[in-house]
DSSP file (Angstrom, degrees, kcal/mol; ACC not computed):
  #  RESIDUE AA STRUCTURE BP1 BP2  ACC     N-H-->O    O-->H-N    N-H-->O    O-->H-N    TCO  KAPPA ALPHA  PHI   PSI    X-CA   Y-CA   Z-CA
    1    1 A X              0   0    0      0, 0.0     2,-0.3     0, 0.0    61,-0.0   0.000 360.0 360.0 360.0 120.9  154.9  169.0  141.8
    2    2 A X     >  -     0   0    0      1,-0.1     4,-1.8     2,-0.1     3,-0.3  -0.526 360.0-152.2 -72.6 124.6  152.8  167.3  138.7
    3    3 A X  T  4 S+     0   0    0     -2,-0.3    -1,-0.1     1,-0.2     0, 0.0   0.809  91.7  52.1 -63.0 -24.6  153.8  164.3  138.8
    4    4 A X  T  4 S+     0   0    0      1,-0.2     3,-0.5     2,-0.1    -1,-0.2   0.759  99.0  61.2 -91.1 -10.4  153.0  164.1  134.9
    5    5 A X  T  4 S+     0   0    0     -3,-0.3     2,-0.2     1,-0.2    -1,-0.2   0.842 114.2  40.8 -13.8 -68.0  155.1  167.3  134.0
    6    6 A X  S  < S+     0   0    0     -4,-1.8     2,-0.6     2,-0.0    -1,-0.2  -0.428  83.1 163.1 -94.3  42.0  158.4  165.0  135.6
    7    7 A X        -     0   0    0     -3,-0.5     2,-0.4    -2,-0.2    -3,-0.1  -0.618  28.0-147.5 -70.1 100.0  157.5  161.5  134.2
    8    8 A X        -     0   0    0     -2,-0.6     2,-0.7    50,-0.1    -1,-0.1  -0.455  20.5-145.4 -80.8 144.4  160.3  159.0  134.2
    9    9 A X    >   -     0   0    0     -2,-0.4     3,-0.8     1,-0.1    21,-0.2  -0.689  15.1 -95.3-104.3 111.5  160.2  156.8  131.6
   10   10 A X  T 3  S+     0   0    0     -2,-0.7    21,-0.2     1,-0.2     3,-0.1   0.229 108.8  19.2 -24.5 133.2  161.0  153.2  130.7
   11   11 A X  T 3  S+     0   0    0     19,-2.1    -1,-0.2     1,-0.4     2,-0.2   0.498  91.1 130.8  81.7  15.4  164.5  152.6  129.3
   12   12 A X    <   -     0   0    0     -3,-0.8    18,-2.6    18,-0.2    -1,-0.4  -0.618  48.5-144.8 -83.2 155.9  165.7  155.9  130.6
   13   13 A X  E     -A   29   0A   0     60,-0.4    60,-1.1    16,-0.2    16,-0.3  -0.947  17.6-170.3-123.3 149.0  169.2  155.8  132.7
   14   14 A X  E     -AB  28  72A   0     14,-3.3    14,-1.0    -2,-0.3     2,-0.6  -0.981  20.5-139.3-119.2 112.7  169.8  158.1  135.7
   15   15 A X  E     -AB  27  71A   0     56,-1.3    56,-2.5    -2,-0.3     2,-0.3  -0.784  11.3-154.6 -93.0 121.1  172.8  159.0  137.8
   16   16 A X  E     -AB  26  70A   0     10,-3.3    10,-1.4    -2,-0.6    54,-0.2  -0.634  20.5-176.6 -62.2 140.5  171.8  159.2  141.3
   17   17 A X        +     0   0    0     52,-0.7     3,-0.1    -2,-0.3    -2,-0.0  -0.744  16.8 157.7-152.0  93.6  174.7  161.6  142.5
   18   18 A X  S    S-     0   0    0     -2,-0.2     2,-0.4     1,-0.2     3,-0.1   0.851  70.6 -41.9 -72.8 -75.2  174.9  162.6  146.8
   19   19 A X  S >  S-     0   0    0      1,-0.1     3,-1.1    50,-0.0    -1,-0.2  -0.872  75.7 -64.7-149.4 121.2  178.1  163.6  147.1
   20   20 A X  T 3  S+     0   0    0     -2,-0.4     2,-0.2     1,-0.2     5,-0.1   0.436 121.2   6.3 -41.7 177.5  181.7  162.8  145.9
   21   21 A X  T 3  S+     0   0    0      1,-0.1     2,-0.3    -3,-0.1    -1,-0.2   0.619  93.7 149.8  19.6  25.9  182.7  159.6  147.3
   22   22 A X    <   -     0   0    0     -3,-1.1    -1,-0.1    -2,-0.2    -4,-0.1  -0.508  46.4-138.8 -82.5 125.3  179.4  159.0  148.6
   23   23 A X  S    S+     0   0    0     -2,-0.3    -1,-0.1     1,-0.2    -2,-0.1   0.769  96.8  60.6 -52.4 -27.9  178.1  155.2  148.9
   24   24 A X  S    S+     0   0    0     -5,-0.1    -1,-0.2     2,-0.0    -8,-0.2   0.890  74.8 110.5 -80.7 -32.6  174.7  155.8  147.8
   25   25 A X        +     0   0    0     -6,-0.1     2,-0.2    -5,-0.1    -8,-0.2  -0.070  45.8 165.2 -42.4 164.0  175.5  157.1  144.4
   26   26 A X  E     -A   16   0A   0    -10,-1.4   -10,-3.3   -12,-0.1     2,-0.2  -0.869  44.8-121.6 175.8 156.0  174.5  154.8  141.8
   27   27 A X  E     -AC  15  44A   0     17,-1.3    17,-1.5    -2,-0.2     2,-0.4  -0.825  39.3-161.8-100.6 142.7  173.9  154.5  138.5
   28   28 A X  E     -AC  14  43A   0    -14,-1.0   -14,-3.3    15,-0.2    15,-0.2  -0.997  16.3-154.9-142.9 142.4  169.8  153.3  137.5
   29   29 A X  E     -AC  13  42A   0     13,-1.8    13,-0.6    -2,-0.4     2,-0.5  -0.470  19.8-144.6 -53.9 134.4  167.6  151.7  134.4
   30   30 A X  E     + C   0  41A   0    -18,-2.6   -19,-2.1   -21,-0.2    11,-0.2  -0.987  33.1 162.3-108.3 132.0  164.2  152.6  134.7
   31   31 A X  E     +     0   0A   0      9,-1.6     2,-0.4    -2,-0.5    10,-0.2   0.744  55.0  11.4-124.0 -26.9  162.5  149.6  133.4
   32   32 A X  E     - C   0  40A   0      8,-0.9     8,-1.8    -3,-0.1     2,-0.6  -0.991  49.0-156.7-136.8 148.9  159.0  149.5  134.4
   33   33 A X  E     - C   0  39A   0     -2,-0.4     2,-0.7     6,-0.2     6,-0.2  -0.888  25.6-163.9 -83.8 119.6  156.1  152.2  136.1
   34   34 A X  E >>  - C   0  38A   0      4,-3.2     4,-2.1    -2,-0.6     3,-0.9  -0.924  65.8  -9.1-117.9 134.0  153.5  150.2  137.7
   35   35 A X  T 34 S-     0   0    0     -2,-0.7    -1,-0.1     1,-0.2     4,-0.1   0.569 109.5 -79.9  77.3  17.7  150.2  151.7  138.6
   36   36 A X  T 34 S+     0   0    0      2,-0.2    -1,-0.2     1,-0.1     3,-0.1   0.475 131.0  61.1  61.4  12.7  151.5  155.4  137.8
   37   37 A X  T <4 S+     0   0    0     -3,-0.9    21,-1.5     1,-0.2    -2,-0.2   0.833  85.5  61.9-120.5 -48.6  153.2  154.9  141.7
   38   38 A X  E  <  -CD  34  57A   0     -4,-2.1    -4,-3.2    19,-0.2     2,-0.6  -0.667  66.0-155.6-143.7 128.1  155.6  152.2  142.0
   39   39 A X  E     -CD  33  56A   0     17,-3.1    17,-1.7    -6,-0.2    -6,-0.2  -0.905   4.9-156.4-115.7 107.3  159.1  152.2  139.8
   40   40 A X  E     +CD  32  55A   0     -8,-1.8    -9,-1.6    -2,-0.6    -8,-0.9  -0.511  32.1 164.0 -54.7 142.1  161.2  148.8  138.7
   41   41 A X  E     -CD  30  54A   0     13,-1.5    13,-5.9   -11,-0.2     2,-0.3  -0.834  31.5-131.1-173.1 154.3  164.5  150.3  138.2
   42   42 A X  E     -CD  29  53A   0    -13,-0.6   -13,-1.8    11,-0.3     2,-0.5  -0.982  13.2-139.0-134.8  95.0  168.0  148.1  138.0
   43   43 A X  E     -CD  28  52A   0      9,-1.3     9,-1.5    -2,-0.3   -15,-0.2  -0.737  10.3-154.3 -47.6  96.9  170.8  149.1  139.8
   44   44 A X  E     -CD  27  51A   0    -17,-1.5   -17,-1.3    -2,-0.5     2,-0.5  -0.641  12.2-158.8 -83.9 147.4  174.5  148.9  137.9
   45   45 A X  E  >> - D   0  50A   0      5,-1.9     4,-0.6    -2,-0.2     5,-0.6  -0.963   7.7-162.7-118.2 126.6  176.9  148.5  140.4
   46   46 A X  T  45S+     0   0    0     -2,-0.5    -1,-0.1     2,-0.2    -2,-0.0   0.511  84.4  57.6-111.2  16.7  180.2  149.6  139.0
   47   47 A X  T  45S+     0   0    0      3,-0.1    -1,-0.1     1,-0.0    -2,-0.0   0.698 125.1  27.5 -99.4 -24.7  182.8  147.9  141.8
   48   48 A X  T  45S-     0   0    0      2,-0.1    -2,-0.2     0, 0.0     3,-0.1   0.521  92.4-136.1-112.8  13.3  181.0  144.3  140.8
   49   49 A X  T  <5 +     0   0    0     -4,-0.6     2,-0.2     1,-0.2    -3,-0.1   0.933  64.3 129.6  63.8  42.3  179.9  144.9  137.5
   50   50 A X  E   < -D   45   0A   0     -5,-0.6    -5,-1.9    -7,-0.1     2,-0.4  -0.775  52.5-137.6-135.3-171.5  176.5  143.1  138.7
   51   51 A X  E     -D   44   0A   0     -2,-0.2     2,-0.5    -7,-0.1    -7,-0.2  -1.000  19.7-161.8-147.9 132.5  172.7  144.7  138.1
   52   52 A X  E     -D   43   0A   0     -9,-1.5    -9,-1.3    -2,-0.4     2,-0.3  -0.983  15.5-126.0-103.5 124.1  170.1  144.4  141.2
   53   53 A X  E     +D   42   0A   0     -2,-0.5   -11,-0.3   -11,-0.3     2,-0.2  -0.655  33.1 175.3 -65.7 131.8  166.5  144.8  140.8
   54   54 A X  E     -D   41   0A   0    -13,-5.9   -13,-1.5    -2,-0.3     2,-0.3  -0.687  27.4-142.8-134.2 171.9  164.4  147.3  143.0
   55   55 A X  E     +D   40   0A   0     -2,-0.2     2,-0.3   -15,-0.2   -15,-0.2  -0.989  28.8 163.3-130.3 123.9  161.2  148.7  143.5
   56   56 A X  E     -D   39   0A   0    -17,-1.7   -17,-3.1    -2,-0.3     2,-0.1  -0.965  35.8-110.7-138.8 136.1  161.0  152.2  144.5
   57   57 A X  E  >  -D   38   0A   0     -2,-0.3     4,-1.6   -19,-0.2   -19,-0.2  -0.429  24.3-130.2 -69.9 156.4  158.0  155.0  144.5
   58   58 A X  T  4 S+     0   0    0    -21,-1.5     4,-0.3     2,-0.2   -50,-0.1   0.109 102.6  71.5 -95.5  20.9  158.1  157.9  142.0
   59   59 A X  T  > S+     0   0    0      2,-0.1     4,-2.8   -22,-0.1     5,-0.2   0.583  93.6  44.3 -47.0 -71.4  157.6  159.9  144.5
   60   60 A X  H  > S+     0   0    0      1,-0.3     4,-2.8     2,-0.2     3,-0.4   0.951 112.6  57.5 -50.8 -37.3  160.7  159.6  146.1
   61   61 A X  H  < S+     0   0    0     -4,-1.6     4,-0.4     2,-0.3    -1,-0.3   0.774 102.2  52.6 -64.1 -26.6  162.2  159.9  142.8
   62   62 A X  H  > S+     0   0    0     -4,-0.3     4,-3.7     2,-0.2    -1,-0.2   0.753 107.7  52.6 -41.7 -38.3  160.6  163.0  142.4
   63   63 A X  H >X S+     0   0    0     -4,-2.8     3,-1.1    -3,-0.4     4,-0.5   0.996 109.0  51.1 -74.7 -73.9  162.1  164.1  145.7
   64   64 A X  H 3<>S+     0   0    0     -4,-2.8     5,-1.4     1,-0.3     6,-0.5   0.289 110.4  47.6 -78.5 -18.3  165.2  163.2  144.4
   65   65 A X  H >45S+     0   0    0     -4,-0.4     3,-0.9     4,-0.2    -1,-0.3   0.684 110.2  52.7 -76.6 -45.4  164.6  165.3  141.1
   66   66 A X  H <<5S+     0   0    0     -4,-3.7    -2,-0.2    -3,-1.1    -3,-0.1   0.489 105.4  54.6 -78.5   5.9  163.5  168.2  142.8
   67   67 A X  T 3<5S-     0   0    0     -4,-0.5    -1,-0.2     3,-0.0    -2,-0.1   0.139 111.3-114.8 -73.0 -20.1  166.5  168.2  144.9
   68   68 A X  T < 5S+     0   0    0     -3,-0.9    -3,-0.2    -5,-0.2    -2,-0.1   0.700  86.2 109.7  70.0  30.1  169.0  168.1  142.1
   69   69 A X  S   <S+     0   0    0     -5,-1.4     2,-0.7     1,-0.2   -52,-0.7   0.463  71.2  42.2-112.9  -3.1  170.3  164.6  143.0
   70   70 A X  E     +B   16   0A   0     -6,-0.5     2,-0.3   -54,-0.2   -54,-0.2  -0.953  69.0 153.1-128.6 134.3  169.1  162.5  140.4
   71   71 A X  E     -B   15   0A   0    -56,-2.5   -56,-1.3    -2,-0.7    -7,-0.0  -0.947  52.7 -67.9-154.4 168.6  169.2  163.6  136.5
   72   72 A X  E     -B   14   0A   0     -2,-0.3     2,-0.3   -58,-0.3   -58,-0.2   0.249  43.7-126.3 -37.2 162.3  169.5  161.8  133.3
   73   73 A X              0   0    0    -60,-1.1   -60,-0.4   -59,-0.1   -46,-0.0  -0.697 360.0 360.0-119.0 150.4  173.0  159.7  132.3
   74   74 A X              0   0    0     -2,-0.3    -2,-0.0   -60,-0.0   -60,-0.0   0.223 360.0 360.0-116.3 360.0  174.1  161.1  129.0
């Protein structure tokens, strides 16, 4: 996959989506790419209505795009 083709982008939001009632959904902020590898992203959590900060590879978010589990929040 080109990675630059699929480029997520700062201040985009994503719904992670597994399965219905699934723990891992989650809703995510992309806030920063560092190094064209590494993604800062902001979890909202919507049973505490709190926001975590992560670090994650765009790779795996790629796997997770080509997979049909993550797409833009509208």
């Amino acid at each position: 996959m080109d990675i630059r083709k699929n480029r997520f982008r700062p201040g985009e939001r994503y719904k992670i989506f597994f399965a219905k009632n699934n723990p891992n959904n989650e809703m995510i902020h992309i806030c920063l790419i560092i190094d064209d590898d590494q993604v800062v992203y902001k979890k909202i959590s919507k049973e505490k209505h709190r926001l975590s900060y992560h670090i994650g590879s765009v790779y795996y978010f790629e796997l997770l795009q080509a997979g049909g589990v993550i797409k833009k929040a509208g």
